[in-house]
C-alpha positions in Angstrom: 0.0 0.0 0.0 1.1 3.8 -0.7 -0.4 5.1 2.0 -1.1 3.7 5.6 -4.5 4.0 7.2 -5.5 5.7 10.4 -7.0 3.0 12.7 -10.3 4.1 14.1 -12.8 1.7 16.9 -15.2 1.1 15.0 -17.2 -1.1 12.3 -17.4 0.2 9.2 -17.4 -0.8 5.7 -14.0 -1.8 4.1 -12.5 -2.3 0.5 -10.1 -4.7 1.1 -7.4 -7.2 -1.4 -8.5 -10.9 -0.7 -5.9 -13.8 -0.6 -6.2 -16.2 -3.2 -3.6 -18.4 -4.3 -4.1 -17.9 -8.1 -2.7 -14.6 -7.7 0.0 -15.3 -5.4 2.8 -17.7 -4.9 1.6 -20.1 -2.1 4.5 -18.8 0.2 3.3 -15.7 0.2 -0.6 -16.2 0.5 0.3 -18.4 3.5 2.2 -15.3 5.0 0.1 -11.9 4.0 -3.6 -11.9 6.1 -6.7 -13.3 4.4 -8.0 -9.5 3.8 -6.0 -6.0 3.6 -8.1 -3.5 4.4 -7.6 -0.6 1.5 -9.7 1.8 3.1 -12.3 2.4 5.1 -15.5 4.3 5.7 -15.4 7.6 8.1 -11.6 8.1 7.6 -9.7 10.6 5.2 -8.9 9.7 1.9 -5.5 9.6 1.9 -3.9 12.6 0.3 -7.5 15.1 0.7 -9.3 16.3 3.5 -12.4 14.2 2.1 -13.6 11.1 4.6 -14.7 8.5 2.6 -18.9 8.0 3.9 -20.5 4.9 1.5 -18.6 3.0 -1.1 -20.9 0.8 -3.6 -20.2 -2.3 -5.4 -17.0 -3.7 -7.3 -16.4 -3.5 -11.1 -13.2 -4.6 -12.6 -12.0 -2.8 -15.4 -12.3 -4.2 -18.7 -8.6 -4.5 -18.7 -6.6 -3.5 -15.8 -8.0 -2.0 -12.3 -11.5 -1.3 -10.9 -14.1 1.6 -10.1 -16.9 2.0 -7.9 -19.3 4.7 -6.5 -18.5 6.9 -3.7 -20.3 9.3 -1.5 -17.8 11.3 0.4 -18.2 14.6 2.4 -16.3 17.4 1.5 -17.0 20.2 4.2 -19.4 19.8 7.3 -22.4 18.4 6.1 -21.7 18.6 2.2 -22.0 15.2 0.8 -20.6 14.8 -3.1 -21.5 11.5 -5.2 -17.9 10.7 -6.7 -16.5 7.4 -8.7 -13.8 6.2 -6.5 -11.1 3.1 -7.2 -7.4 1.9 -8.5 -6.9 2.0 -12.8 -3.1 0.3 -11.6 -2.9 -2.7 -13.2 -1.6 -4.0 -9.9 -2.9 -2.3 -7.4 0.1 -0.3 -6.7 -1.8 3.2 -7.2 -4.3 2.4 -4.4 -8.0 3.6 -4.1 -9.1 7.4 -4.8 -11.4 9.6 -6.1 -11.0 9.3 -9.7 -13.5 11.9 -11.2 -16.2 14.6 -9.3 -18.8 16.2 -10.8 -18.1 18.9 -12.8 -19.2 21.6 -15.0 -18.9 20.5 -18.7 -20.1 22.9 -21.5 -22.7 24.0 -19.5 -24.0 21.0 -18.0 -23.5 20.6 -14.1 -23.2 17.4 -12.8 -24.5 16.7 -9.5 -24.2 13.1 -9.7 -22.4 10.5 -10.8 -22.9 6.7 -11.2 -22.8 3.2 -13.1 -19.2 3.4 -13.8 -17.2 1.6 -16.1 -13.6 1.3 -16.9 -11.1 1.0 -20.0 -7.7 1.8 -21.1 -8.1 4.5 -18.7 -11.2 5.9 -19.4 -14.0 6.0 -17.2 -17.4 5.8 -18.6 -20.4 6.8 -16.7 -24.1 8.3 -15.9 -25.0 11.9 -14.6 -27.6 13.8 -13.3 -28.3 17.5 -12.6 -30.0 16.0 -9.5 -28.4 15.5 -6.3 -31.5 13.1 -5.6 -31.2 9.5 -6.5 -35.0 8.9 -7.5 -34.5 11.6 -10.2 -32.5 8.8 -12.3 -29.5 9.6 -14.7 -30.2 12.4 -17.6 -27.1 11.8 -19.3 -24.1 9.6 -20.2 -20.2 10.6 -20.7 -16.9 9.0 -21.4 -15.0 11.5 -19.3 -15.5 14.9 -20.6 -17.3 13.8 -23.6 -21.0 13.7 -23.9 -22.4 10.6 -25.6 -25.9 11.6 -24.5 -28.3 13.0 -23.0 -32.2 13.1 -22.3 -33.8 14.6 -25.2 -31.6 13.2 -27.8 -33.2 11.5 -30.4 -32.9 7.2 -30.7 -33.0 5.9 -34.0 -35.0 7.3 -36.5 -38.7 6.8 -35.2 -38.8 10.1 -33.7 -38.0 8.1 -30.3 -36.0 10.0 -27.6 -34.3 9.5 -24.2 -36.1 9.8 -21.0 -34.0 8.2 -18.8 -30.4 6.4 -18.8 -29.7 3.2 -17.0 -26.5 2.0 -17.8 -23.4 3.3 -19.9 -21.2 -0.4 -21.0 -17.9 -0.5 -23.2 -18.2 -2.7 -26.4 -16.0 -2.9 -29.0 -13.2 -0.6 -29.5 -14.2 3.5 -29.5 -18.1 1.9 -29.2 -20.4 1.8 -26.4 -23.5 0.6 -25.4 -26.4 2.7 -23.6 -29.5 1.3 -21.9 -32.2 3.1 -20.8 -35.7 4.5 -21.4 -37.2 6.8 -24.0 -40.6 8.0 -25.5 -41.5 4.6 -26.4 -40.0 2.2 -23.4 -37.0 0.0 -22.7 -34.0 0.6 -25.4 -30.5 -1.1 -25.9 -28.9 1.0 -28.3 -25.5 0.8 -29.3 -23.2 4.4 -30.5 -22.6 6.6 -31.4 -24.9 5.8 -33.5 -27.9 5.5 -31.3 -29.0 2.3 -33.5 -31.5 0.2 -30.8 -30.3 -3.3 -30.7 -33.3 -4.3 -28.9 -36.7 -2.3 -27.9 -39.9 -2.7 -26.1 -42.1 -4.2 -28.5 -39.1 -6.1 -30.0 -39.7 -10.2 -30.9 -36.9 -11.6 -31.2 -35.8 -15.7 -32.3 -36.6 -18.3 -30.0 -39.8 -15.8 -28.6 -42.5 -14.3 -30.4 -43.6 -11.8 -27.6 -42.9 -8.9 -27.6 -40.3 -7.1 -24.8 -41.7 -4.9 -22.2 -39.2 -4.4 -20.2 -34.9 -4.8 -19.8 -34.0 -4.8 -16.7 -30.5 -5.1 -17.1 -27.2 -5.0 -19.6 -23.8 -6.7 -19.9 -21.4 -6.4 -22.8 -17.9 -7.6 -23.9 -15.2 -5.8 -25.4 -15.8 -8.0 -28.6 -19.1 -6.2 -29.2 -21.5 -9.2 -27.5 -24.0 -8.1 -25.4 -27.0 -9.8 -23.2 -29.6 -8.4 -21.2 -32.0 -9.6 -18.5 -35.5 -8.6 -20.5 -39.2 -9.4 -19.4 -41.9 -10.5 -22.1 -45.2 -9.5 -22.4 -47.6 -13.2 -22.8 -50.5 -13.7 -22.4 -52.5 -12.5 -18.8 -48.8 -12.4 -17.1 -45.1 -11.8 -17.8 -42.2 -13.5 -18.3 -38.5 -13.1 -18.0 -35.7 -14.4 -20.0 -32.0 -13.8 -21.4 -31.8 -12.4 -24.1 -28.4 -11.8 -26.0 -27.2 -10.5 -29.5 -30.8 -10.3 -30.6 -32.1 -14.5 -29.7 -33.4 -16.0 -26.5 -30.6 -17.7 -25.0 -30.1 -21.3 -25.2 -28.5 -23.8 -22.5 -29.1 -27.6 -22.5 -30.5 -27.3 -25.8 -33.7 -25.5 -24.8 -34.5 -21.7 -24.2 -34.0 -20.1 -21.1 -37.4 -18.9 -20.0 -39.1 -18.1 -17.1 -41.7 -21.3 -16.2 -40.2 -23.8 -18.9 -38.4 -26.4 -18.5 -34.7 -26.6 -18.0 -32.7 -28.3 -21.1 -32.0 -32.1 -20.8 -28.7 -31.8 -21.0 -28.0 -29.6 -17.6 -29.1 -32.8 -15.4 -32.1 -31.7 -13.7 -35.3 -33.4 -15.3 -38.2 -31.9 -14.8 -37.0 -28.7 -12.7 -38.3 -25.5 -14.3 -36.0 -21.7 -14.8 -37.3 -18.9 -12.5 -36.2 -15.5 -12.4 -32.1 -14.7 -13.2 -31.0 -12.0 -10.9 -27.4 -11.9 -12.2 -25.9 -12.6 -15.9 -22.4 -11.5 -16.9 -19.6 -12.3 -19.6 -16.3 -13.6 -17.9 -12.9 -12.2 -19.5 -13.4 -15.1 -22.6 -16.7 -13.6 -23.5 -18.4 -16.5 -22.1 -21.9 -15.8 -20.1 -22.5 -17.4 -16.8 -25.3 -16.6 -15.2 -27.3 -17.3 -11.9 -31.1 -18.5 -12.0 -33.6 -19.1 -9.6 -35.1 -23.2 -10.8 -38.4 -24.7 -8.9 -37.8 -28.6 -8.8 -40.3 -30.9 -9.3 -40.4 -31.2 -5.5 -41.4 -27.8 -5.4 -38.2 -26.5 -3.4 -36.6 -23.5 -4.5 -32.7 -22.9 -5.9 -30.1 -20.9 -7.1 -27.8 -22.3 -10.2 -25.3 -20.9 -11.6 -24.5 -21.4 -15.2 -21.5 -21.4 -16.7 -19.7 -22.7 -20.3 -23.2 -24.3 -20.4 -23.3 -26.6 -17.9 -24.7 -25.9 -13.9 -21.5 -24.8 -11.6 -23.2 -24.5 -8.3 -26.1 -24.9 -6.6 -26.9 -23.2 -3.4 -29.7 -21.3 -1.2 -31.7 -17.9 -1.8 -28.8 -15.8 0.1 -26.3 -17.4 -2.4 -25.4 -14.6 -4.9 -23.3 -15.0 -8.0 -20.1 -12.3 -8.0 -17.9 -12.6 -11.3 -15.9 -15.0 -13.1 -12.9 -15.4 -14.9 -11.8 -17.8 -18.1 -9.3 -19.4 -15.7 -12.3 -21.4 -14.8 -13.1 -19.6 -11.2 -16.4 -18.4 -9.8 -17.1 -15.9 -7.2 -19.9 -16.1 -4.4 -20.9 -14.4 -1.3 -23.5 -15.2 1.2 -24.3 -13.3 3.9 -21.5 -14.2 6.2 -18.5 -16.0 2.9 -16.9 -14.8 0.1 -15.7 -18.2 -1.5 -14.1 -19.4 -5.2 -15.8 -22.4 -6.3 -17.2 -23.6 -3.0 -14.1 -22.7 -0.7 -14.1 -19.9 1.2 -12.0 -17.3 1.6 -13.5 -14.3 3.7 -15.3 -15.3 6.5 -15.9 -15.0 10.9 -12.0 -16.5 10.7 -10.0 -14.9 8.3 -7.1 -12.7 9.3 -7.5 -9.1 8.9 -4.5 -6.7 8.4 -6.5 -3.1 9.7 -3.7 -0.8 9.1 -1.7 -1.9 5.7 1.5 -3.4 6.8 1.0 -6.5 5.6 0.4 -8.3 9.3 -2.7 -8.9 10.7 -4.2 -7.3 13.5 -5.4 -9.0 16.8 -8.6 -6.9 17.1 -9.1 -6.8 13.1 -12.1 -9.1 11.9 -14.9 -9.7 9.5 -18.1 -8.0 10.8 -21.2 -8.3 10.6 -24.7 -5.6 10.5 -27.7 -6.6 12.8 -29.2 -9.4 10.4 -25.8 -11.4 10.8 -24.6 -10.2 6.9 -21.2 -9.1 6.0 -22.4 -7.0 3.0 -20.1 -8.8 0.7 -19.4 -7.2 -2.6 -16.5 -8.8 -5.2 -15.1 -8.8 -8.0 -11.8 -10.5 -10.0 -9.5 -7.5 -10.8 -5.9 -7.4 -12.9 -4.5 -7.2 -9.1 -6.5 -10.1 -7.6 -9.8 -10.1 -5.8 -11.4 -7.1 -4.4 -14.4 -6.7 -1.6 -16.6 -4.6 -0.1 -17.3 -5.7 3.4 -17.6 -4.9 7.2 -14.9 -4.8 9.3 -14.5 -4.6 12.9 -11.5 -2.9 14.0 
């Protein structure tokens, strides 16, 4: 670490660089503490008279390092929505605020969020509003504007209402998703082309979308997208990616059909699918709530087509890598294909210099949950978690 960290009695919520063996030698992950706290909530950012106040969840950069959202306070009582994290390839930078809101040819940001990172380049969401419920009115790769509400989409006199989500694709192209005039849109720009719509059919499902609910992308150009369909007296959700229905087990993956024979579970039938991602390959895995035939609930993750791990409600789905690893929390472990490594016993260096501390350990909020967030990083595994120091 550049830059050691004030020790403070308290819990609070903690970035911190997770021993794993797969990105250390085993001599050293048996001698450096199971997490190193980075930094901490209520304590300066090192370098600023800022204290670090909320820090949101973990995404790796598309190449090298990671960003997340930030609320820090700037002066008695002034609060400032920031995008905060490390573009070193190896860590070696440390965490800090990588870009504030600003003033840019006359629009004032007053919020910042969804951030993404490449080559150096952050891309992100904005608002004029301070106030979360307001949404995002425009999207940015650093100082430039891609878009903003009021912009036309395609050429069906459709414009933006709202923006959701700002993702890298291929080379200087990006992908937005949000909501215009009409609904839902995926568009991809600069051309402002929608790749899919509300009202859309697409292969595989001849309803027509009313809603995407969410958007991942890989830096060859593929893209997927957790999308509700309108049927008949209900709705229905599915995967949707590169303009089909998703297939595993040689069936579609729809909400209240039946899973593919070849995934190994006769008879069970695909719920809802809170999480779907492309590793570093451009590969999807994604998590899925199934109904067996006895009725009982699960989680599933699914990954290079086959089911990786089955587990309880609490069980959430983190990130992957083409190395053949899988992330998970639950409320009290962080764990890599089934074996943990964060939990009540791990070893927890408070104050960066590379030993652990005797009163440092994983904590935990009033319902017994750690508020794990991770992700795989160029540098190894980061979390989100709370400590008590």
């Amino acid at each position: 670490m550049k830059n050691s960290l004030s020790r403070r009695a308290a819990s609070v919520v903690a970035l911190a660089s997770v021993a794993f063996s797969s990105f250390a030698s085993a001599s050293a992950a048996m001698q450096r503490p199971d997490l190193e706290v980075i930094a901490f909530t209520d304590a300066l950012i090192p370098g600023t008279n800022f204290s670090l106040l909320e820090v949101g969840g973990i995404t790796p950069g598309v190449d090298e390092g990671w960003v997340t959202t930030a609320i820090i306070g700037i002066d008695v009582g002034v609060l400032e929505s920031v995008i905060y994290g490390d573009p070193s390839a190896d860590g070696s930078q440390g965490p800090s605020v990588l870009r504030r809101p600003t003033t840019l040819g006359g629009y004032v940001q007053a919020r910042l969020g969804r951030p993404q990172l490449r080559d150096g380049q952050i891309a992100y969401l904005a608002s004029q509003s301070t106030d979360p419920s307001d949404g995002f009115d425009s999207a940015w790769v650093d100082d430039e504007l891609i878009a903003m509400v009021g912009d036309p989409v395609g050429s069906a006199g459709l414009t933006w209402e709202q923006f959701r989500d700002i993702k890298f694709g291929f080379e200087d192209r990006h992908f937005l998703r949000g909501r215009t005039t009409a609904g839902s849109v995926i568009t991809r720009e600069p051309s402002s082309v929608p790749v899919l719509a509300f009202g859309d059919t697409v292969q595989l499902f001849s309803r027509p979308v009313r809603r995407i609910e969410s958007l991942t992308t890989h830096s060859s150009g593929a893209w997927a997208a957790r999308v509700v369909m309108d049927v008949p007296l209900t709705f229905r959700q599915t995967i949707i990616s590169n303009g089909a229905v998703w297939q595993e087990g040689g069936s579609p993956v729809i909400e209240d059909t039946e899973l593919g024979v070849e995934l190994g579970l006769p008879g069970a039938r695909w719920g809802t699918f809170p999480r779907l991602e492309f590793d570093d390959t451009g590969r999807l895995t994604f998590q899925a709530s199934i109904e067996l035939p006895t009725s009982e609930i699960q989680r599933v993750t699914v990954r290079r087509h086959r089911i990786v791990d089955v587990g309880g409600a609490d069980r959430i789905y983190r990130d992957s890598v083409g190395a053949g690893l899988a992330l998970f929390s639950d409320t009290t472990d962080l764990s890599v294909n089934g074996n943990a490594i964060g939990d009540a016993a791990s070893r927890v260096d408070t104050d960066g210099d590379g030993v652990a501390n005797p009163g440092g350990r994983l904590g935990f909020d009033s319902f017994g949950d750690a508020q794990w967030a991770a992700a795989f990083t160029s540098s190894g595994i980061v979390a989100r978690c709370l400590i008590d120091l």
